[in-house]
N, CA, C and O atoms as CSV, one atom per row, in Angstrom:
chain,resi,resn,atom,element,x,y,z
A,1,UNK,N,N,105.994,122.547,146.409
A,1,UNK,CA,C,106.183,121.834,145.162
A,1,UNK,C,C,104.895,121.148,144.728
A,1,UNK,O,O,104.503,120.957,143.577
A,2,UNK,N,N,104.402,120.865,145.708
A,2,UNK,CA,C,103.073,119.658,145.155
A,2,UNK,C,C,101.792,120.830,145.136
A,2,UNK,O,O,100.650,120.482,144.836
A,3,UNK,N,N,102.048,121.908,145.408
A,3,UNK,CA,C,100.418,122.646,145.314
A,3,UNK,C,C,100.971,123.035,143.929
A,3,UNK,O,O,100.064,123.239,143.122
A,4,UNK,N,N,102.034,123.170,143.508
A,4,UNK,CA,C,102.930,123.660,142.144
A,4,UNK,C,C,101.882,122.768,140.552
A,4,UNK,O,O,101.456,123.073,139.438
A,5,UNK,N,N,101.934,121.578,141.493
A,5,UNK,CA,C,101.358,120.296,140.375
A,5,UNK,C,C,99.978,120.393,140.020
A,5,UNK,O,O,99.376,120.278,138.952
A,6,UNK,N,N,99.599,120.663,141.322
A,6,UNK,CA,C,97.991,120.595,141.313
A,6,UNK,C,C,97.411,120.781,139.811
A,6,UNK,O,O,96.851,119.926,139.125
A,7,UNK,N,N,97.729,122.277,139.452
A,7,UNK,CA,C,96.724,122.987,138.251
A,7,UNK,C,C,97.435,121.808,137.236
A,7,UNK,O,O,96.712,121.668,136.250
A,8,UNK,N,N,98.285,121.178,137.197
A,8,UNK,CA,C,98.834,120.149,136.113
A,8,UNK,C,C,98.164,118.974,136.139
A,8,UNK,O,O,97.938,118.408,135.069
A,9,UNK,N,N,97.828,118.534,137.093
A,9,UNK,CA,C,97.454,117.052,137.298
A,9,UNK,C,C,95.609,117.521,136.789
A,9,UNK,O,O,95.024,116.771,136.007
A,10,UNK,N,N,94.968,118.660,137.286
A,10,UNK,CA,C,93.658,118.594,136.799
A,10,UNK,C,C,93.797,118.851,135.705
A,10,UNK,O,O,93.220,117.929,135.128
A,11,UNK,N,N,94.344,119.770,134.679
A,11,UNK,CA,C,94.298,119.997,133.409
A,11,UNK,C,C,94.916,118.348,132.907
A,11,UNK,O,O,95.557,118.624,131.892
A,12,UNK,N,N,94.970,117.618,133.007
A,12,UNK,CA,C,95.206,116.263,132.782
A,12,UNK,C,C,94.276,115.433,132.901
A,12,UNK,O,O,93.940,114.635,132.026
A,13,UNK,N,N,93.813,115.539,133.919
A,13,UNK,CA,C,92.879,114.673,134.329
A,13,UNK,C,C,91.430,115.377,133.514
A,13,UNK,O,O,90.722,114.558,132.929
A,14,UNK,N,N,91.108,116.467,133.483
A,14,UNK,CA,C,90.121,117.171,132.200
A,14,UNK,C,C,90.597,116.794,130.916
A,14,UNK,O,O,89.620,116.300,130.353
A,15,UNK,N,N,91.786,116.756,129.984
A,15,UNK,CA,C,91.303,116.421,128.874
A,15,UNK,C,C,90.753,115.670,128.532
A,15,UNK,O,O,90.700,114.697,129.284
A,16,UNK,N,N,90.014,115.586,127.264
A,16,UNK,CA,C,89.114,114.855,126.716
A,16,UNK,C,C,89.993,113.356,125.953
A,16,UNK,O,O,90.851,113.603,125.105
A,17,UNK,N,N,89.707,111.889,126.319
A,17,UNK,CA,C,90.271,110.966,126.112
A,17,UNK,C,C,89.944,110.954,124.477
A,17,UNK,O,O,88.744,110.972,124.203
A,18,UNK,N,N,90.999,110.921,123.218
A,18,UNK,CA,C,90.825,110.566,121.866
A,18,UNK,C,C,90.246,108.926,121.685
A,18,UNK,O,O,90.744,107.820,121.898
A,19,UNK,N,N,88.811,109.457,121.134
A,19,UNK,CA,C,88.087,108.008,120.344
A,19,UNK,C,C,88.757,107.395,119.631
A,19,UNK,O,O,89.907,107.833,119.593
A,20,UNK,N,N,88.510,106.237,118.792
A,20,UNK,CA,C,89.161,105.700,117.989
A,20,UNK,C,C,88.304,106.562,116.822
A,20,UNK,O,O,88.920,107.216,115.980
A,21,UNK,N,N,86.778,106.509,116.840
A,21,UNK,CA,C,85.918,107.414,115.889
A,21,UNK,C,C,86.641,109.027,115.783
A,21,UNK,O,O,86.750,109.556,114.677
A,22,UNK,N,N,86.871,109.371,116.400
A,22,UNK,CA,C,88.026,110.856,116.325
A,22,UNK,C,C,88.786,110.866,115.575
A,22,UNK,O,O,88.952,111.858,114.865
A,23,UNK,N,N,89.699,109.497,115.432
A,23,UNK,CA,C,91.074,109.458,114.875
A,23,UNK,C,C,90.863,109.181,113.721
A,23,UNK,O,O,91.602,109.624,112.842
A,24,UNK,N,N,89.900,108.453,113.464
A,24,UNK,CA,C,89.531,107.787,112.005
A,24,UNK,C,C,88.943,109.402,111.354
A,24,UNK,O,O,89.362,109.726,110.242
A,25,UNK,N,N,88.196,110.138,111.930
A,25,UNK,CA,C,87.601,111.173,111.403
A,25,UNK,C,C,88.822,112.099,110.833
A,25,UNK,O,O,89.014,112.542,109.701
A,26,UNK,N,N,89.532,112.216,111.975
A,26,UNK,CA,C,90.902,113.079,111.725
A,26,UNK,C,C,91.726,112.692,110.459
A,26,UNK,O,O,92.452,113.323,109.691
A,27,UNK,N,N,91.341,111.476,110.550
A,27,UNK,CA,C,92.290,110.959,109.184
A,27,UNK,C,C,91.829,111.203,108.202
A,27,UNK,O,O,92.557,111.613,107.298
A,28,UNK,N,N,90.648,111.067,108.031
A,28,UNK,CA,C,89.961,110.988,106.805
A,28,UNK,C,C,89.842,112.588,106.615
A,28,UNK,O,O,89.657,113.097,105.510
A,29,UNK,N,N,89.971,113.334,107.825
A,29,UNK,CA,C,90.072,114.946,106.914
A,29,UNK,C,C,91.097,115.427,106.530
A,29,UNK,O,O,91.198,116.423,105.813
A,30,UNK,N,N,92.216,114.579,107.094
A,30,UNK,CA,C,93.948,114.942,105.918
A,30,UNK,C,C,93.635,114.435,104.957
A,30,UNK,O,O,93.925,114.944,103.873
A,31,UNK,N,N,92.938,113.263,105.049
A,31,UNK,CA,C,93.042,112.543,103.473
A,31,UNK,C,C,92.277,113.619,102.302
A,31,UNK,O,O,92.764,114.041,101.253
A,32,UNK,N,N,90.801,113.911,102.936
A,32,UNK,CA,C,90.186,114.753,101.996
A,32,UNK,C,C,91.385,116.327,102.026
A,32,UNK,O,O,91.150,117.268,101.267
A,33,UNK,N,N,92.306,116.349,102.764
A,33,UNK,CA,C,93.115,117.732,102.460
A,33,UNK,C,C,93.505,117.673,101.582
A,33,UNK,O,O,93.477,118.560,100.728
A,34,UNK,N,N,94.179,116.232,101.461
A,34,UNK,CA,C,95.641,116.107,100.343
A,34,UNK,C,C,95.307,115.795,99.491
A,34,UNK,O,O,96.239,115.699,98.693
A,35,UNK,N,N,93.761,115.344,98.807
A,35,UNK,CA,C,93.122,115.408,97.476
A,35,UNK,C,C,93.206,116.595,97.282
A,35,UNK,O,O,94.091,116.910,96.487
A,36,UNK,N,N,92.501,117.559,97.791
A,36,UNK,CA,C,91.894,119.238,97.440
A,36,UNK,C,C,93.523,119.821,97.437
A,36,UNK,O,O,93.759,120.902,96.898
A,37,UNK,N,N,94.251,119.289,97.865
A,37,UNK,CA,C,95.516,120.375,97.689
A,37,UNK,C,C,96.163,119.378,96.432
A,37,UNK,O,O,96.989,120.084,95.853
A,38,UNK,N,N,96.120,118.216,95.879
A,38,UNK,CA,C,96.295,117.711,95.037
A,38,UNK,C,C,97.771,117.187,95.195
A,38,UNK,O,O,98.747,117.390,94.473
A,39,UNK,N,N,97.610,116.247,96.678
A,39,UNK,CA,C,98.830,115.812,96.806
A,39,UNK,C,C,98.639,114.643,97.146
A,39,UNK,O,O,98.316,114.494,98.325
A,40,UNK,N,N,98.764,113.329,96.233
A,40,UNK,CA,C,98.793,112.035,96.422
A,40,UNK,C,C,99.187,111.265,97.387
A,40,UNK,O,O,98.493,110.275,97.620
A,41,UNK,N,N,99.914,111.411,97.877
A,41,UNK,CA,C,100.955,111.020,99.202
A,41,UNK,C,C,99.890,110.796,100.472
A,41,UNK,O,O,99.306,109.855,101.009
A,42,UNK,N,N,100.011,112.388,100.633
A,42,UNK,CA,C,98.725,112.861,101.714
A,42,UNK,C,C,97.498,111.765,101.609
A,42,UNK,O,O,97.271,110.833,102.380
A,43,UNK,N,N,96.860,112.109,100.568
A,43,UNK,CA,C,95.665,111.128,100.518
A,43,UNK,C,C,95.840,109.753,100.382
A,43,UNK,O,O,94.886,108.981,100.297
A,44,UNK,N,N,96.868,109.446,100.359
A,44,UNK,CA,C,96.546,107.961,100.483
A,44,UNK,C,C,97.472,107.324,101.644
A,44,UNK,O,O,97.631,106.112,101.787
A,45,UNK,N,N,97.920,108.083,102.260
A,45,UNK,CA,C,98.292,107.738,104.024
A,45,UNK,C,C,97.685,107.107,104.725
A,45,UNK,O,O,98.262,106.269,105.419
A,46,UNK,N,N,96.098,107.306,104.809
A,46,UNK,CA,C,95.003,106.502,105.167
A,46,UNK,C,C,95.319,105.208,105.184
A,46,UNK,O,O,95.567,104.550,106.194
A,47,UNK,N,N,95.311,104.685,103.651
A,47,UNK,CA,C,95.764,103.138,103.342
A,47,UNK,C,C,96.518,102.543,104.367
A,47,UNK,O,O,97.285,103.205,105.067
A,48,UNK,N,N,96.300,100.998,104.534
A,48,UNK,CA,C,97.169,100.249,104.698
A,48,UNK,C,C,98.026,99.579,103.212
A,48,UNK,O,O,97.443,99.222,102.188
A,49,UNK,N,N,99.295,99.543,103.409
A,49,UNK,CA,C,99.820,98.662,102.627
A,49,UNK,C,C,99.122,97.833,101.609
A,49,UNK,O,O,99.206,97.826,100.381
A,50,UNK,N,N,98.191,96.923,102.702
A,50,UNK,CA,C,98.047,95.793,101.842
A,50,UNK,C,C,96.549,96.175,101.887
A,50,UNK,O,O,95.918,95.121,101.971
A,51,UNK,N,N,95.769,97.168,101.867
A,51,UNK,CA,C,94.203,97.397,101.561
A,51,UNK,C,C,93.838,96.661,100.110
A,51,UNK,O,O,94.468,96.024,99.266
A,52,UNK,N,N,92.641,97.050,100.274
A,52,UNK,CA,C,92.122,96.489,98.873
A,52,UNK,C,C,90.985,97.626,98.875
A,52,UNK,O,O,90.540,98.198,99.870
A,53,UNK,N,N,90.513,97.879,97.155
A,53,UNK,CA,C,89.579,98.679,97.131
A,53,UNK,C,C,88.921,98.234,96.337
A,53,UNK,O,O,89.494,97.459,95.570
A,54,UNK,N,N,87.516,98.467,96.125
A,54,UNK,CA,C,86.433,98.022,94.969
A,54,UNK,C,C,85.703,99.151,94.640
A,54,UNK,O,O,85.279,99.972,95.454
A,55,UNK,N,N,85.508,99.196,92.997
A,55,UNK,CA,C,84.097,100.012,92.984
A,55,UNK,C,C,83.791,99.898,91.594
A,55,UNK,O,O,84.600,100.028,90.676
A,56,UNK,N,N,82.859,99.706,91.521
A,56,UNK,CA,C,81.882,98.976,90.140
A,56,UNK,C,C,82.497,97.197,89.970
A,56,UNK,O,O,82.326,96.172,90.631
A,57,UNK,N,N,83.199,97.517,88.823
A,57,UNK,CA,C,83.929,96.317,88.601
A,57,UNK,C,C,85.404,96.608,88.416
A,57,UNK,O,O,86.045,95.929,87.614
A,58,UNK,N,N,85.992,97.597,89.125
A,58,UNK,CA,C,87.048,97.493,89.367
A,58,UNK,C,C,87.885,97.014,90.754
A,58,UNK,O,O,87.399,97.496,91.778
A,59,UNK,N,N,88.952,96.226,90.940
A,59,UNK,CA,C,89.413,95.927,92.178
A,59,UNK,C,C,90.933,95.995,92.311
A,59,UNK,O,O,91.615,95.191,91.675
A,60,UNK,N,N,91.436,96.800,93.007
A,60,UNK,CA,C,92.975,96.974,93.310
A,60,UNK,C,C,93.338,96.283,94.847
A,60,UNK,O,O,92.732,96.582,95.876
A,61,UNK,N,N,94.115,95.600,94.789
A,61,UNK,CA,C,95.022,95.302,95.848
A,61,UNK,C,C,96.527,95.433,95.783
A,61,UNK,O,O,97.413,94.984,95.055
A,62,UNK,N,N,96.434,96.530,97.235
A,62,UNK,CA,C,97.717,97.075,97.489
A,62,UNK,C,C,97.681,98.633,97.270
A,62,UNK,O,O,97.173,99.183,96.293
A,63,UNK,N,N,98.402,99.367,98.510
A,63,UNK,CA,C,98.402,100.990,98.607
A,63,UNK,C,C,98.357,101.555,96.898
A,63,UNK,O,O,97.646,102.238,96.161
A,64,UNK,N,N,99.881,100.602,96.861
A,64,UNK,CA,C,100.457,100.977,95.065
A,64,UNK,C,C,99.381,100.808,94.013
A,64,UNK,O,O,99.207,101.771,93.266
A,65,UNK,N,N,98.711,99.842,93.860
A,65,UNK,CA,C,97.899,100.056,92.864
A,65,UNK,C,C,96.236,100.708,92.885
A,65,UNK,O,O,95.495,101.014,91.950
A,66,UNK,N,N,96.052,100.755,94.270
A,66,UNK,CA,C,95.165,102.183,94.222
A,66,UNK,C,C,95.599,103.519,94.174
A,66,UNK,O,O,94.850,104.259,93.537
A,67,UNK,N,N,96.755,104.118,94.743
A,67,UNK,CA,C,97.294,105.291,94.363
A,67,UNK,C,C,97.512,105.415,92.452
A,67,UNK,O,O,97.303,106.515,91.940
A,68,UNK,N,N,97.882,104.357,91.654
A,68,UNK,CA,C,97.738,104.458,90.549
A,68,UNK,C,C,96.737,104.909,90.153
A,68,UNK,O,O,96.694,106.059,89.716
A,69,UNK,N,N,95.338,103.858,90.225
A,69,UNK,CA,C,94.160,104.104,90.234
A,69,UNK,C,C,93.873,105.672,90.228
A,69,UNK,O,O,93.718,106.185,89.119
A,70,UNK,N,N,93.818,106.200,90.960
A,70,UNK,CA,C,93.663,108.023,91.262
A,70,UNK,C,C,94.893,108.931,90.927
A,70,UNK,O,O,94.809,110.141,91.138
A,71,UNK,N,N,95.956,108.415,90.444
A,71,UNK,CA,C,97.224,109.420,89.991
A,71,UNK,C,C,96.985,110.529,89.210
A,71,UNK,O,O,97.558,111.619,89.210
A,72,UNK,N,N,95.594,109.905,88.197
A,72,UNK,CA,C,95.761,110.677,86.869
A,72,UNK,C,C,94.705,111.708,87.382
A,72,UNK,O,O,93.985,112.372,86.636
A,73,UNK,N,N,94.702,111.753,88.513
A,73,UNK,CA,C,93.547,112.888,88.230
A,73,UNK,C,C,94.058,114.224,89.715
A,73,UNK,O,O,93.465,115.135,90.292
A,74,UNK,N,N,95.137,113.750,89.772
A,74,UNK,CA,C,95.960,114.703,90.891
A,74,UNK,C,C,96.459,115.394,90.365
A,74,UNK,O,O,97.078,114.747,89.519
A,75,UNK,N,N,96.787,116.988,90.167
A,75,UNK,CA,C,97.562,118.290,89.829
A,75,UNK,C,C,98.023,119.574,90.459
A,75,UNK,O,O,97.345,120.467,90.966
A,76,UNK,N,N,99.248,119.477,90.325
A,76,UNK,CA,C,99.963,120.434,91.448
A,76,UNK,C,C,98.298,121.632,91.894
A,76,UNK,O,O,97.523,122.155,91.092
A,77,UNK,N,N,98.286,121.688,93.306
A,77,UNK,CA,C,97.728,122.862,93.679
A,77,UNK,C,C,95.956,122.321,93.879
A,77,UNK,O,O,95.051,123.001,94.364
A,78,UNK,N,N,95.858,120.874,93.323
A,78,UNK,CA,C,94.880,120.481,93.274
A,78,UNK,C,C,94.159,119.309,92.835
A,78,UNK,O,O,94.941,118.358,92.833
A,79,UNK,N,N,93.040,118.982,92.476
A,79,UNK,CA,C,92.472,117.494,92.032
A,79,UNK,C,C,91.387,117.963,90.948
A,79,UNK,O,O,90.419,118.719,91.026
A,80,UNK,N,N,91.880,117.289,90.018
A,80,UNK,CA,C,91.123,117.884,88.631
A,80,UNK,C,C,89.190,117.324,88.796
A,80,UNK,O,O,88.282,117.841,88.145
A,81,UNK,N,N,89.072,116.555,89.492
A,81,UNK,CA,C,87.504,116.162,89.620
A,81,UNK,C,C,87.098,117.163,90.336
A,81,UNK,O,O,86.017,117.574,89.915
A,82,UNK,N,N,87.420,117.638,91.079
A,82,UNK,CA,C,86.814,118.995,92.193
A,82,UNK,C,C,87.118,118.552,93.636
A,82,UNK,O,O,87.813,117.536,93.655
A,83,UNK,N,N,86.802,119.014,94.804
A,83,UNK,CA,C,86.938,119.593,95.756
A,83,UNK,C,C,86.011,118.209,96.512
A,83,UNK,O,O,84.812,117.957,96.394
A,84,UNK,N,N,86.778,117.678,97.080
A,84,UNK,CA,C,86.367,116.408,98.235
A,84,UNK,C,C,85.946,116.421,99.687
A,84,UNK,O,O,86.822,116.774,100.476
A,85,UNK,N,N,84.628,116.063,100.241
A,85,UNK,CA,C,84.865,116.081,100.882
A,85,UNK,C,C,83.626,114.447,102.061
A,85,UNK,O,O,82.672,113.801,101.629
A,86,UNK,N,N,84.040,114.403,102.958
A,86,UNK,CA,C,83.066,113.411,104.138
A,86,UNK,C,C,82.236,113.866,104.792
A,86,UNK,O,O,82.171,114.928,105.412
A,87,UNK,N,N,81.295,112.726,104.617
A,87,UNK,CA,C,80.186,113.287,105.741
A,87,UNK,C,C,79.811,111.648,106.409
A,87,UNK,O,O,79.221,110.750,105.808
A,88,UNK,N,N,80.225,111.617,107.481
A,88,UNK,CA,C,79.747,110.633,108.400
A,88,UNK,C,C,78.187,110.056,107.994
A,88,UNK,O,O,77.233,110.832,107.920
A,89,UNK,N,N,78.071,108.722,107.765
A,89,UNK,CA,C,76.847,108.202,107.927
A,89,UNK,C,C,76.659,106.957,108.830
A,89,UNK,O,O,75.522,106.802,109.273
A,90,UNK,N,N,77.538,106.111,109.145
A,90,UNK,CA,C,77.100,105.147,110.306
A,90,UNK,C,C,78.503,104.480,110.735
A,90,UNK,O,O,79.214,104.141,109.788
A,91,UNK,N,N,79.067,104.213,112.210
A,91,UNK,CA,C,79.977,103.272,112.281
A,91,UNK,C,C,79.431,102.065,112.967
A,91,UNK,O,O,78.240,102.017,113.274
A,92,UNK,N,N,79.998,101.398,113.138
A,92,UNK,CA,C,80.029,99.825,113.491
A,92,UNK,C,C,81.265,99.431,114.622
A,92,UNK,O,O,82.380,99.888,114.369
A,93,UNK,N,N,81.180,98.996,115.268
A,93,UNK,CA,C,82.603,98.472,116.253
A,93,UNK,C,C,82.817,97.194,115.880
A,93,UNK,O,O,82.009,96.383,116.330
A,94,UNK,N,N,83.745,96.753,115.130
A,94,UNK,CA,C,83.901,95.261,114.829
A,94,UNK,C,C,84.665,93.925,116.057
A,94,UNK,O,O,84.442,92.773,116.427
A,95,UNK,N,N,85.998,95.449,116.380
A,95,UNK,CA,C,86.413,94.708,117.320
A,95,UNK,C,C,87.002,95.791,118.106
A,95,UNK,O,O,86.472,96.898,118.017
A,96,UNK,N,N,88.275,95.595,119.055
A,96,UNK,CA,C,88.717,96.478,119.592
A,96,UNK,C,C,89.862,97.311,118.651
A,96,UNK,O,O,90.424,98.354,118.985
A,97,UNK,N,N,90.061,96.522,117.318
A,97,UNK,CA,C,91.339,97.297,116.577
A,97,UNK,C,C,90.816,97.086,114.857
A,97,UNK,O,O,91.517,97.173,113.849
A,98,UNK,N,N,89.326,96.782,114.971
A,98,UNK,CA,C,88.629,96.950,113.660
A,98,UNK,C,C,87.268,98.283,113.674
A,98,UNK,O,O,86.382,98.204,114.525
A,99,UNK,N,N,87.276,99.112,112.930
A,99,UNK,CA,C,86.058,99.911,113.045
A,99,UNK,C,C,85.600,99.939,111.452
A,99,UNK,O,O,86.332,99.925,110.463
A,100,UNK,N,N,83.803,99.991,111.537
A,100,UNK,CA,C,83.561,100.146,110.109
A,100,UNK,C,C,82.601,101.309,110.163
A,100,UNK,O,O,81.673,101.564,110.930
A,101,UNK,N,N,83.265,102.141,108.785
A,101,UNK,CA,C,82.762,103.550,109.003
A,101,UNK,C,C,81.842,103.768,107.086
A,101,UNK,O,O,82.198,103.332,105.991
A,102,UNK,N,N,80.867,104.450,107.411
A,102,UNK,CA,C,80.287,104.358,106.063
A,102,UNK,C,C,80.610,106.128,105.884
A,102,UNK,O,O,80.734,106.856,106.869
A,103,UNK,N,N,80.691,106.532,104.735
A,103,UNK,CA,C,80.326,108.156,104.672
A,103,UNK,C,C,79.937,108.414,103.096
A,103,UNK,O,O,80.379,107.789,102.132
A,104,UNK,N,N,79.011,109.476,103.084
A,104,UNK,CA,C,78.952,110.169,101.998
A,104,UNK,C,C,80.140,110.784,101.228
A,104,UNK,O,O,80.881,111.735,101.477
A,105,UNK,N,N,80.076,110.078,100.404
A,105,UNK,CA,C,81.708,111.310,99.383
A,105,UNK,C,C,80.991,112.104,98.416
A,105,UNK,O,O,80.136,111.614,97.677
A,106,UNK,N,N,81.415,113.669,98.402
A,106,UNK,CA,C,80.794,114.542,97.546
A,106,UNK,C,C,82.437,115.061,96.816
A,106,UNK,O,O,83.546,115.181,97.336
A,107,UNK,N,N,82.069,115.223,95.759
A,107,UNK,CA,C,83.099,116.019,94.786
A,107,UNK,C,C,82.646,117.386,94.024
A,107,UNK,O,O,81.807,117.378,93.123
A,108,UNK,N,N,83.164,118.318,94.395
A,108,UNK,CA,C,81.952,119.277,94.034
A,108,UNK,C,C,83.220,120.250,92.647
A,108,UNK,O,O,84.072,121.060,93.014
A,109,UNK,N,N,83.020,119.919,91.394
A,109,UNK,CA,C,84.031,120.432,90.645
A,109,UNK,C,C,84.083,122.115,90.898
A,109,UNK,O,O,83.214,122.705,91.539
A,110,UNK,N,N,85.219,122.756,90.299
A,110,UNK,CA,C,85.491,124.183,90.270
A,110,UNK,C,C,84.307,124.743,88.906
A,110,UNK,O,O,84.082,124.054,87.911
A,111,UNK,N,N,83.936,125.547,89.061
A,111,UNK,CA,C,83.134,126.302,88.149
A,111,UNK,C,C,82.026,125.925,87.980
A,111,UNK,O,O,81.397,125.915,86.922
A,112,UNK,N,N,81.641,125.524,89.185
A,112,UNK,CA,C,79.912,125.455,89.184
A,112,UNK,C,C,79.498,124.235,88.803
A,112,UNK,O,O,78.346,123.969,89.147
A,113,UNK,N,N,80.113,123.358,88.162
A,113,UNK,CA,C,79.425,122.185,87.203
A,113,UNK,C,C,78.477,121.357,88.485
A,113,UNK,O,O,78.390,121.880,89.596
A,114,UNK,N,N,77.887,120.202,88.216
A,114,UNK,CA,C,77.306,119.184,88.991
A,114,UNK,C,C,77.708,118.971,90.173
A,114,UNK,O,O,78.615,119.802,90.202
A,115,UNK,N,N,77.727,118.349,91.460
A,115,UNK,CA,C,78.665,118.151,91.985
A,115,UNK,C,C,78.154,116.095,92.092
A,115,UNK,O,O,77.010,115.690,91.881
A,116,UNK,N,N,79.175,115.317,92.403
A,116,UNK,CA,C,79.065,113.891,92.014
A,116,UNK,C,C,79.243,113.599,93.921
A,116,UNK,O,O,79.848,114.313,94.721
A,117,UNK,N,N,78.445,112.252,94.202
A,117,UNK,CA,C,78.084,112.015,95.371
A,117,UNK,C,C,77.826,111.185,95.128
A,117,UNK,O,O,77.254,110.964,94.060
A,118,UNK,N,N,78.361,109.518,96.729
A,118,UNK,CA,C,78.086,108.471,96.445
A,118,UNK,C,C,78.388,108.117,98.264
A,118,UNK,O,O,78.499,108.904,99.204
A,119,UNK,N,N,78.452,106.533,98.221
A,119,UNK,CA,C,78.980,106.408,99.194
A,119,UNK,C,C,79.767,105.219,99.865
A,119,UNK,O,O,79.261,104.098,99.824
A,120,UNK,N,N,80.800,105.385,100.388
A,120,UNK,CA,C,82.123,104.924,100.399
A,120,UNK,C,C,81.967,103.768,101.774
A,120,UNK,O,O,81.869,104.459,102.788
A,121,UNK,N,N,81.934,102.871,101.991
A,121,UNK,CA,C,82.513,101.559,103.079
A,121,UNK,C,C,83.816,101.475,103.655
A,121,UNK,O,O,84.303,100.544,103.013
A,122,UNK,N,N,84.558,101.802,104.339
A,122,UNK,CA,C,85.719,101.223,104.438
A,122,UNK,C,C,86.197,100.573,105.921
A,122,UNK,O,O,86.279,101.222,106.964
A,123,UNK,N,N,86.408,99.547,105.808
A,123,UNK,CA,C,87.327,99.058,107.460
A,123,UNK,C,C,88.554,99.513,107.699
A,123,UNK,O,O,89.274,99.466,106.701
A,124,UNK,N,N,88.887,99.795,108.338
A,124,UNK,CA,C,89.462,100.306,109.366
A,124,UNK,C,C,90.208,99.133,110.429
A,124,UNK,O,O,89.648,98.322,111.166
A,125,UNK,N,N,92.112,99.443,110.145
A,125,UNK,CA,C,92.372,98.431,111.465
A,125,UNK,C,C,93.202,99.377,111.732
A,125,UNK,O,O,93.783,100.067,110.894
A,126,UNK,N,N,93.349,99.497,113.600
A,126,UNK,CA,C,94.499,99.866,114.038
A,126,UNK,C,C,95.583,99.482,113.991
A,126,UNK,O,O,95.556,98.333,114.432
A,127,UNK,N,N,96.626,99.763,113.700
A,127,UNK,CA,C,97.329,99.870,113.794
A,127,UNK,C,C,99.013,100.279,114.102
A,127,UNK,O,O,99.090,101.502,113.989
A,128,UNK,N,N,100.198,99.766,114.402
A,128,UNK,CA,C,101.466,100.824,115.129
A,128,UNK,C,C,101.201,102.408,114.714
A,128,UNK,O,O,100.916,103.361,115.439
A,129,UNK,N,N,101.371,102.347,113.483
A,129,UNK,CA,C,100.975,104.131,113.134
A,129,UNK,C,C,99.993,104.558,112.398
A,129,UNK,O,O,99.917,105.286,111.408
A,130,UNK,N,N,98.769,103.609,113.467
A,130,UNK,CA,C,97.587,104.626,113.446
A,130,UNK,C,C,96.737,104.046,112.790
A,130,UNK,O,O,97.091,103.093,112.096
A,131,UNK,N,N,94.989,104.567,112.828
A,131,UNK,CA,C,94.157,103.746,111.803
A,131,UNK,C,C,94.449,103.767,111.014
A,131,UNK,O,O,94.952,104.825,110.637
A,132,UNK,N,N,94.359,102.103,109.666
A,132,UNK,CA,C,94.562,102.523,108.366
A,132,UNK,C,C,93.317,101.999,108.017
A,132,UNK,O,O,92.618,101.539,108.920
A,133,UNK,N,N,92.961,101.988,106.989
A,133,UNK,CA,C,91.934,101.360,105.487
A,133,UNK,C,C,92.342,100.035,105.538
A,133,UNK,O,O,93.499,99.817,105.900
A,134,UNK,N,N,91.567,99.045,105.227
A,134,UNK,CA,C,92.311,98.032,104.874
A,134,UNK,C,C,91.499,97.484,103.778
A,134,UNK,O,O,92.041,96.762,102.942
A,135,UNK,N,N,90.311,97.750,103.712
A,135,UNK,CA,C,89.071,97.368,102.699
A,135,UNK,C,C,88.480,98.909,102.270
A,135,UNK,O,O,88.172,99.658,103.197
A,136,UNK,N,N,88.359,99.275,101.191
A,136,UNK,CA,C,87.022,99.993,100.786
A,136,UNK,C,C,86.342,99.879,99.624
A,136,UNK,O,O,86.979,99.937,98.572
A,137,UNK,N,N,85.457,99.764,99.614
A,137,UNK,CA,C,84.246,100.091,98.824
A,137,UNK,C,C,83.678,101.238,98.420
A,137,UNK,O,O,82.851,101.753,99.172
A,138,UNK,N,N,83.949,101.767,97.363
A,138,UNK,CA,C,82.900,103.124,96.869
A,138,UNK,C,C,82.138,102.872,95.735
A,138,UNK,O,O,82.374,102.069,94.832
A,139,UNK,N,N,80.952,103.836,95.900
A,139,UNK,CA,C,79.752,103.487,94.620
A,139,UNK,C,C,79.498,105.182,94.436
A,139,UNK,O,O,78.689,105.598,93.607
């Protein structure tokens, strides 16, 4: 029975332990899914509840009124600005259940046009189900 375990207990003991930087990454590539598939929900799962977001001189607090914020530009099958996506530029460890992650956001529209690029701040708290947003900043 116990030589039975063996190959179980090492394939256990080999996997690779999930970062908190992993999970946040992971998230943030459903989030960029459920823009490009143009499903609101999806992308804003990320959020916490009670986040807040800024950018220029606009400021929303609360999931609800940033999902407003971006409603109008979601359409079955897709996201009328173009095609979203992250690129890691620096994290920070704030605490053991705060992380701050910076990334490049590129939007690259359908049919060739420009593509628009900036870059996004957001904290990060753990939480029961999972990292959320709780602050961001985009420019």
């Amino acid at each position: 029975m116990l030589a039975n375990l063996l190959p179980f207990t090492l394939l256990v003991a080999a996997a690779p332990a999930t970062t908190p930087q992993a999970e946040i990454e992971a998230a943030m590539a459903s989030s960029a899914a459920g823009w490009n598939a143009g499903d609101l929900s999806r992308f804003m799962a990320v959020y916490a509840d009670d986040a807040i977001y800024a950018a220029g001189t606009e400021l929303a607090r609360g999931k609800a009124a940033i999902a407003a914020r971006y409603a109008k530009s979601f359409a079955p099958g897709g996201n009328t600005r173009g095609r979203l996506t992250f690129q890691p530029v620096a994290w920070r460890t704030i605490s053991n259940v705060h992380r701050l992650f910076v990334a490049r956001w590129t939007l690259t529209p359908a049919g060739g046009a420009k593509a628009q690029t900036g870059l996004t701040t957001l904290l990060f708290e753990r939480r029961k189900d999972g990292w959320r947003i709780i602050s961001d900043h985009s420019s």
